[in-house]
PyMOL Python script that loads the backbone (N, CA, C, O; Angstrom):
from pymol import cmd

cmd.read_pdbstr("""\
ATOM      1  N   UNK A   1      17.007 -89.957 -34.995  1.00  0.00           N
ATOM      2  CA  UNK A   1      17.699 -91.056 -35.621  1.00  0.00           C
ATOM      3  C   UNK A   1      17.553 -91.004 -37.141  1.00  0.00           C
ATOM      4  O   UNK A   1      18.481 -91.091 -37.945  1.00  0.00           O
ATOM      5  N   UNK A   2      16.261 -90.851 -37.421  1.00  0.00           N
ATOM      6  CA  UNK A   2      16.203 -90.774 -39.201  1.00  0.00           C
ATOM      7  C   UNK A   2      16.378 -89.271 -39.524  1.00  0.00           C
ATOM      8  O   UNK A   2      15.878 -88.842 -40.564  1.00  0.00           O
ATOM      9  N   UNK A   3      16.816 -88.739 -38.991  1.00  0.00           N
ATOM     10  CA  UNK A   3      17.809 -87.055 -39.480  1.00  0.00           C
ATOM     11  C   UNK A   3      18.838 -87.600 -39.523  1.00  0.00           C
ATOM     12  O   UNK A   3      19.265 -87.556 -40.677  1.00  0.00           O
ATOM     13  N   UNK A   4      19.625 -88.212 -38.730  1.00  0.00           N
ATOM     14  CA  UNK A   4      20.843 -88.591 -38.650  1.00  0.00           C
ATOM     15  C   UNK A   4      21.062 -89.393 -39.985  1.00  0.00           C
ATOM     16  O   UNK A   4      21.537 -88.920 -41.017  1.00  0.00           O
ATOM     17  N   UNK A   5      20.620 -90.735 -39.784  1.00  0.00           N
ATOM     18  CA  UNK A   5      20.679 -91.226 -41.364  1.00  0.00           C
ATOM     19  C   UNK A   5      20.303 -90.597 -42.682  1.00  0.00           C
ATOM     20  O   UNK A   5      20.929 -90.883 -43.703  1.00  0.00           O
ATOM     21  N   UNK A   6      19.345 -89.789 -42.685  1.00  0.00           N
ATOM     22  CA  UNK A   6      19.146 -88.864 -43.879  1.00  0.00           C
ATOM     23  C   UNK A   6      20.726 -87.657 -44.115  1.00  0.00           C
ATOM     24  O   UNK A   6      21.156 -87.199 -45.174  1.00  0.00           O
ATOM     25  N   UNK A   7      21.063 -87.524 -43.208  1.00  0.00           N
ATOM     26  CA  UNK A   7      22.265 -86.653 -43.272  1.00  0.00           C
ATOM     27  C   UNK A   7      23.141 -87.450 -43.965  1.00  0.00           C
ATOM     28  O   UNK A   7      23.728 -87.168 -45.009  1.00  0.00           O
ATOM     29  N   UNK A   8      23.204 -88.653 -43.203  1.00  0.00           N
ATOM     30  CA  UNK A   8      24.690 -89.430 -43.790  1.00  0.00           C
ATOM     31  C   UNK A   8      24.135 -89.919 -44.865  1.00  0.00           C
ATOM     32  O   UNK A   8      25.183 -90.368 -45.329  1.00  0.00           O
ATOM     33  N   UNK A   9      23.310 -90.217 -45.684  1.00  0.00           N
ATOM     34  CA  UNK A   9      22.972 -89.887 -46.932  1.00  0.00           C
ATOM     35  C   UNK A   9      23.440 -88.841 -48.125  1.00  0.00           C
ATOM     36  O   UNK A   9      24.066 -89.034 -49.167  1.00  0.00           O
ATOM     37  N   UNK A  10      22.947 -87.814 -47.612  1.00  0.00           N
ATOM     38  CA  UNK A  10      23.281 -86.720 -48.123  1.00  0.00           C
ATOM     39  C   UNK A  10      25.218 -86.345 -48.474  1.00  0.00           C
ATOM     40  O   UNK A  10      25.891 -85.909 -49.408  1.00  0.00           O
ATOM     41  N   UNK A  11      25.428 -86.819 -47.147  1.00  0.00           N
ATOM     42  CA  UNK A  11      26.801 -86.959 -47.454  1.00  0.00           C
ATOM     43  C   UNK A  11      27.621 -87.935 -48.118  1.00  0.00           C
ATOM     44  O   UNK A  11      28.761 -87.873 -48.578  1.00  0.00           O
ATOM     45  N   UNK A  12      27.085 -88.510 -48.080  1.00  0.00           N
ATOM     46  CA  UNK A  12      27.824 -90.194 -49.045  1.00  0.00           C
ATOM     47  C   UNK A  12      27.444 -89.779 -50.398  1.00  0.00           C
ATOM     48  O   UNK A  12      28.557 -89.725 -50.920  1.00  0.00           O
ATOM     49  N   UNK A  13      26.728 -89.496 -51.180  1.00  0.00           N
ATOM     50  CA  UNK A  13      26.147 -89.106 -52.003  1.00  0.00           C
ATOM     51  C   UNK A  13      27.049 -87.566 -52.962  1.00  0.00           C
ATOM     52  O   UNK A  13      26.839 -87.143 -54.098  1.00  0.00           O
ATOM     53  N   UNK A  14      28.231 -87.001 -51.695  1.00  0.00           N
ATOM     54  CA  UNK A  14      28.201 -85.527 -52.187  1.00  0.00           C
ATOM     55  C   UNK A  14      29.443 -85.742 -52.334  1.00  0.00           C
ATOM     56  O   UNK A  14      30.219 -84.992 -52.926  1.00  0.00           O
ATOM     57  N   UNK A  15      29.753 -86.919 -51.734  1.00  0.00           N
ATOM     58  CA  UNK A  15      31.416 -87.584 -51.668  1.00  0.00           C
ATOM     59  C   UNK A  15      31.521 -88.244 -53.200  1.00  0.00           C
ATOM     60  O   UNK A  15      32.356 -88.023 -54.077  1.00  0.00           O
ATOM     61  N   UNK A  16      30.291 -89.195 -53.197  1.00  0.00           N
ATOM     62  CA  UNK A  16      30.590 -89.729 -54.579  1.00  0.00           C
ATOM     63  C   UNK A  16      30.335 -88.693 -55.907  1.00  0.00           C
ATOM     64  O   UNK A  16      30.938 -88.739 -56.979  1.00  0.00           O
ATOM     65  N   UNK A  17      29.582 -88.030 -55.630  1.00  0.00           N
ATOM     66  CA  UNK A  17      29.444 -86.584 -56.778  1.00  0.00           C
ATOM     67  C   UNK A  17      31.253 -86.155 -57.032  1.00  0.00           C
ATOM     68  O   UNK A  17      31.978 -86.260 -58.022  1.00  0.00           O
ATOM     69  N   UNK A  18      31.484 -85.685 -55.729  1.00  0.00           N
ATOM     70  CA  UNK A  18      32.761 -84.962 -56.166  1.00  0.00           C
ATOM     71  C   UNK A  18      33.658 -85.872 -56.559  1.00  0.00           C
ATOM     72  O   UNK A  18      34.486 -85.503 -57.391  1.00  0.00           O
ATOM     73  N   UNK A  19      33.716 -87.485 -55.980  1.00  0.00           N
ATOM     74  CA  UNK A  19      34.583 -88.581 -56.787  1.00  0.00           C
ATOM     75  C   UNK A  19      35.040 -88.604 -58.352  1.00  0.00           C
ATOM     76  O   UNK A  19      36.105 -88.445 -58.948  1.00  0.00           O
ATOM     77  N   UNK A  20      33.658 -88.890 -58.722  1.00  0.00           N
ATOM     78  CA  UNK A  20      33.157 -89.000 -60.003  1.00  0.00           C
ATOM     79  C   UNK A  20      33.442 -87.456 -60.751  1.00  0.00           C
ATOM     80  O   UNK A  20      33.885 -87.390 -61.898  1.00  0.00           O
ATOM     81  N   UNK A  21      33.190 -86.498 -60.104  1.00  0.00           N
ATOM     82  CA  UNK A  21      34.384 -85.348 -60.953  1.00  0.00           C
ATOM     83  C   UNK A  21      35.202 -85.284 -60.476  1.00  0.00           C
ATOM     84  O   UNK A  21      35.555 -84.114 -60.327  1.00  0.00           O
ATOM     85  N   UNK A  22      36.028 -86.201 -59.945  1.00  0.00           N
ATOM     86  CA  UNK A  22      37.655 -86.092 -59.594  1.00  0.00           C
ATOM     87  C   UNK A  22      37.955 -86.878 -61.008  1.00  0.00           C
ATOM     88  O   UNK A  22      38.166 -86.363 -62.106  1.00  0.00           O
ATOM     89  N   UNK A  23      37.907 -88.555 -60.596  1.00  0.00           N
ATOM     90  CA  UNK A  23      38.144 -89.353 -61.442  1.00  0.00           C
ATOM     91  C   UNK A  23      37.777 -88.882 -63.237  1.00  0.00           C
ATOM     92  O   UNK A  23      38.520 -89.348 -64.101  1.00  0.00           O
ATOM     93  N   UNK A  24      36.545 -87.907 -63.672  1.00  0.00           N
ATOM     94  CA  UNK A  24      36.567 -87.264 -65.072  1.00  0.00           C
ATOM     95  C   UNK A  24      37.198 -86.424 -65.430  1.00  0.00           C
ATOM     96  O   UNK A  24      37.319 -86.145 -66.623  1.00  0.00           O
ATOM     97  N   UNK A  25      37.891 -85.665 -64.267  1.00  0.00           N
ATOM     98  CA  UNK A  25      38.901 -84.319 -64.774  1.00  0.00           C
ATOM     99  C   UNK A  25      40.449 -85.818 -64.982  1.00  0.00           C
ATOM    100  O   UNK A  25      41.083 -86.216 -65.960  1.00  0.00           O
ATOM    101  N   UNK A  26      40.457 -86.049 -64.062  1.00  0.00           N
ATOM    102  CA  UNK A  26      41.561 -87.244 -64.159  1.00  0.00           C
ATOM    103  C   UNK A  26      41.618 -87.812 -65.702  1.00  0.00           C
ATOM    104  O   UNK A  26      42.409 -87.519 -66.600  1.00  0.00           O
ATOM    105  N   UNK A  27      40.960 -88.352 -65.702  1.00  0.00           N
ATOM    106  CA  UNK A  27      40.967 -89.286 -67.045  1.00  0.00           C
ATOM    107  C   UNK A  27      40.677 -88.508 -68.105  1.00  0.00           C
ATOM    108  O   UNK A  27      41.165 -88.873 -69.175  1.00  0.00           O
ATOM    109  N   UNK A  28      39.663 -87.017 -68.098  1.00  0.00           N
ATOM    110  CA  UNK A  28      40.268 -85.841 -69.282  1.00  0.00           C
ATOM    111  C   UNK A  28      41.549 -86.028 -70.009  1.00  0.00           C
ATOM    112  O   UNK A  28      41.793 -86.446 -71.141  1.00  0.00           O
ATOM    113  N   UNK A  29      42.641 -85.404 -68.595  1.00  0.00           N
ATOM    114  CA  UNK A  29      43.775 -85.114 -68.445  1.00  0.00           C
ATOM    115  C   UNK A  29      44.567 -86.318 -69.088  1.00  0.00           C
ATOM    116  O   UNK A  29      45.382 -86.039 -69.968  1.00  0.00           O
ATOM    117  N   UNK A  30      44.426 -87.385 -68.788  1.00  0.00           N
ATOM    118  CA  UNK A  30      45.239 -88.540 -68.852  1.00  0.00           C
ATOM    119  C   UNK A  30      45.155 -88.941 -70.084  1.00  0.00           C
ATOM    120  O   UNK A  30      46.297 -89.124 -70.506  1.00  0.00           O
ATOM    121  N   UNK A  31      44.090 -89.249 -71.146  1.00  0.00           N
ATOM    122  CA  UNK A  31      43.735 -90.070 -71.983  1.00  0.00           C
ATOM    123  C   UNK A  31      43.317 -88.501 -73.037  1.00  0.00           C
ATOM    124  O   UNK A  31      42.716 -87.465 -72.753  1.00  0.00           O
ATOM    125  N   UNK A  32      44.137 -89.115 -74.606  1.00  0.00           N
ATOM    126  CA  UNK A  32      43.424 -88.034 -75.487  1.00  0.00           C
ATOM    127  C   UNK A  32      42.260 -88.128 -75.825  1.00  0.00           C
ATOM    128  O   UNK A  32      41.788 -89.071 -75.191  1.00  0.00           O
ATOM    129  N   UNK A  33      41.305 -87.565 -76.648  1.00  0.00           N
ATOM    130  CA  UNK A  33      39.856 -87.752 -77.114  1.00  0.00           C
ATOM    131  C   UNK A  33      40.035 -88.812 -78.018  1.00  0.00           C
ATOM    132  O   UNK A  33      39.086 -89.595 -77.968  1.00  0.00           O
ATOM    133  N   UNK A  34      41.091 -89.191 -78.999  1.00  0.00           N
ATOM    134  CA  UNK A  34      40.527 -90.188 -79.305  1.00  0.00           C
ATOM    135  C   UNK A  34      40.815 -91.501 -78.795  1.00  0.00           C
ATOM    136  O   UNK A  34      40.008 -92.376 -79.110  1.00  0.00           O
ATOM    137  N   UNK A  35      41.659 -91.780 -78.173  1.00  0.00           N
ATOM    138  CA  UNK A  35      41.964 -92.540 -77.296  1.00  0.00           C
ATOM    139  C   UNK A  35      40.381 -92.920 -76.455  1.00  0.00           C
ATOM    140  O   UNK A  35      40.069 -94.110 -76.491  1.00  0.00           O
ATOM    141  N   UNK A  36      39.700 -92.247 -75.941  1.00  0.00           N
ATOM    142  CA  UNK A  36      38.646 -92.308 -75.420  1.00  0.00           C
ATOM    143  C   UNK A  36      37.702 -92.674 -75.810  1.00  0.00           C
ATOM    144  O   UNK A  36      36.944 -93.274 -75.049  1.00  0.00           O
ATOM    145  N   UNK A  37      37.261 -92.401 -77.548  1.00  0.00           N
ATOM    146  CA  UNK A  37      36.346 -92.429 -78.320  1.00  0.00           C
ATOM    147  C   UNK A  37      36.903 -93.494 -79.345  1.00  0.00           C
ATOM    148  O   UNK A  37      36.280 -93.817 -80.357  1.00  0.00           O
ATOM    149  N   UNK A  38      37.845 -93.888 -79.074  1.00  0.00           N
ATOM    150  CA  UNK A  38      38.004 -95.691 -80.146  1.00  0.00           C
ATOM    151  C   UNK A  38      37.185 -96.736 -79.550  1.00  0.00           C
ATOM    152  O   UNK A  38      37.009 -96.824 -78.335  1.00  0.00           O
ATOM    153  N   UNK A  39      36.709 -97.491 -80.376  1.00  0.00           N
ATOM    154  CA  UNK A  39      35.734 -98.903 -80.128  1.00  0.00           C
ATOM    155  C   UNK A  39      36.711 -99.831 -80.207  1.00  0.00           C
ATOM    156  O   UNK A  39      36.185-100.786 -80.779  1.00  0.00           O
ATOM    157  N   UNK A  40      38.050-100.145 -79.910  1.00  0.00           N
ATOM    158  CA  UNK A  40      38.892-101.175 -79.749  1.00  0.00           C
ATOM    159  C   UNK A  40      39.341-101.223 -78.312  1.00  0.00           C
ATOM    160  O   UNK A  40      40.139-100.470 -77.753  1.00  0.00           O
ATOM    161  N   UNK A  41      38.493-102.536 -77.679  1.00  0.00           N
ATOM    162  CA  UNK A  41      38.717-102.587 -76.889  1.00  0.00           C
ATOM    163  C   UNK A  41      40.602-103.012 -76.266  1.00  0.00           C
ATOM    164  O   UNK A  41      41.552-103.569 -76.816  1.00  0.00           O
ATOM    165  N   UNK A  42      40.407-102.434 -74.980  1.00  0.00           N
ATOM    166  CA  UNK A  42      41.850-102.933 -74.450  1.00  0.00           C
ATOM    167  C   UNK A  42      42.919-102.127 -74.786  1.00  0.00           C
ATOM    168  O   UNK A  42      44.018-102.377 -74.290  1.00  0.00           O
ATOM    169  N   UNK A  43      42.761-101.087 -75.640  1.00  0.00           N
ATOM    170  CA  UNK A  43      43.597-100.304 -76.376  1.00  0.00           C
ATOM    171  C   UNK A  43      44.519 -99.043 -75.067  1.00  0.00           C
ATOM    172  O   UNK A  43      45.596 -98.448 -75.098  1.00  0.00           O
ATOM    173  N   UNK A  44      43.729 -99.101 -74.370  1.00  0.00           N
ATOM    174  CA  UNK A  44      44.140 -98.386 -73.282  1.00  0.00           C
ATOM    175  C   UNK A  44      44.824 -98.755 -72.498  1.00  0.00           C
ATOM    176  O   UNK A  44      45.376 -97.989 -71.708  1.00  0.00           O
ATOM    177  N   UNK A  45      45.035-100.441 -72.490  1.00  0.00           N
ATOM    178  CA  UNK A  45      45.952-101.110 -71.496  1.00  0.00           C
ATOM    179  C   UNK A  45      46.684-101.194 -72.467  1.00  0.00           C
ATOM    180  O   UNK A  45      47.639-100.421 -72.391  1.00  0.00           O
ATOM    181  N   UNK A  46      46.649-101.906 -73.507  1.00  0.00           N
ATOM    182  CA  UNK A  46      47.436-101.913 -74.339  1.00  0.00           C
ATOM    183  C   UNK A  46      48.787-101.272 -74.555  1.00  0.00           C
ATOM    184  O   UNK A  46      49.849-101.892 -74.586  1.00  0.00           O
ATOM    185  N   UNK A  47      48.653-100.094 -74.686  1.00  0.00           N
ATOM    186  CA  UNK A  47      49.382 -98.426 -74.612  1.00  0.00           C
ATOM    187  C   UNK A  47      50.143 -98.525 -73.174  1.00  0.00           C
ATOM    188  O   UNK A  47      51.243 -97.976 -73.112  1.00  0.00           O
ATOM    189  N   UNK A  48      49.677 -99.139 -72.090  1.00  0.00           N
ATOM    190  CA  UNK A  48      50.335 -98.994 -70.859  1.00  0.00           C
ATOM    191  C   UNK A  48      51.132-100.010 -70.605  1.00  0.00           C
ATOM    192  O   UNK A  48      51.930 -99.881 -69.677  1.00  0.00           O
ATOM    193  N   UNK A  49      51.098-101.401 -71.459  1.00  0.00           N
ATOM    194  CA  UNK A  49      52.018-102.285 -70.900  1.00  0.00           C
ATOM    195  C   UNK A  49      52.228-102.488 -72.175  1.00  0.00           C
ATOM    196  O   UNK A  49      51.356-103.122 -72.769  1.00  0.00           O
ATOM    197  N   UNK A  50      53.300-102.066 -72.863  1.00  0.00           N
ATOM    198  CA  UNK A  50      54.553-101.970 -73.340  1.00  0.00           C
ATOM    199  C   UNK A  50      55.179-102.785 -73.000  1.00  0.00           C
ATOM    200  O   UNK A  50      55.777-102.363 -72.010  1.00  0.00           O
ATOM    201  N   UNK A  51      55.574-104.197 -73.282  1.00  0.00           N
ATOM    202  CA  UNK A  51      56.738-104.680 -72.901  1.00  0.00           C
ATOM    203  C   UNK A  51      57.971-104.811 -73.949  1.00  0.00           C
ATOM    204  O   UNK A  51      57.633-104.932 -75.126  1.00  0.00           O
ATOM    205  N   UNK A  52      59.103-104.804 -73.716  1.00  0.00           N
ATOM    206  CA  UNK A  52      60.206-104.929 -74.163  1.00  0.00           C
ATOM    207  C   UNK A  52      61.088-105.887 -73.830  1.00  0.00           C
ATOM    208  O   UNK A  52      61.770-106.071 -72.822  1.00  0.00           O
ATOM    209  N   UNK A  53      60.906-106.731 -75.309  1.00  0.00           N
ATOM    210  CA  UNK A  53      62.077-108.138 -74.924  1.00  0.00           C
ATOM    211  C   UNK A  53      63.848-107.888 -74.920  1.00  0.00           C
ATOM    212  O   UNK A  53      64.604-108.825 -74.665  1.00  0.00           O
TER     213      UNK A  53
END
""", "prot")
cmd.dss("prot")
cmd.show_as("cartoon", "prot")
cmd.util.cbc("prot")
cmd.orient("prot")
């Protein structure tokens, strides 16, 4: 029983590893460096909702 749970450990764990470099190659890709590295907040939504009257 506690192999079993130590396994599914191991695996939850290897899921969120590879998440977390999914989601950083993602947001690499998506967002420029400085875009990333500005201290104004909101600037990122900002840029995405564009509205037009």
């Amino acid at each position: 029983m506690w192999i079993m749970i130590a396994n599914i450990g191991w695996i939850v764990s290897a899921a969120l590893i590879l998440w977390m470099l999914y989601d950083w190659f993602r947001t690499d890709t998506t967002y420029s460096e400085e875009t990333l590295t500005s201290s104004r907040e909101g600037e990122i939504e900002a840029v995405q909702e564009q509205h037009r009257v």
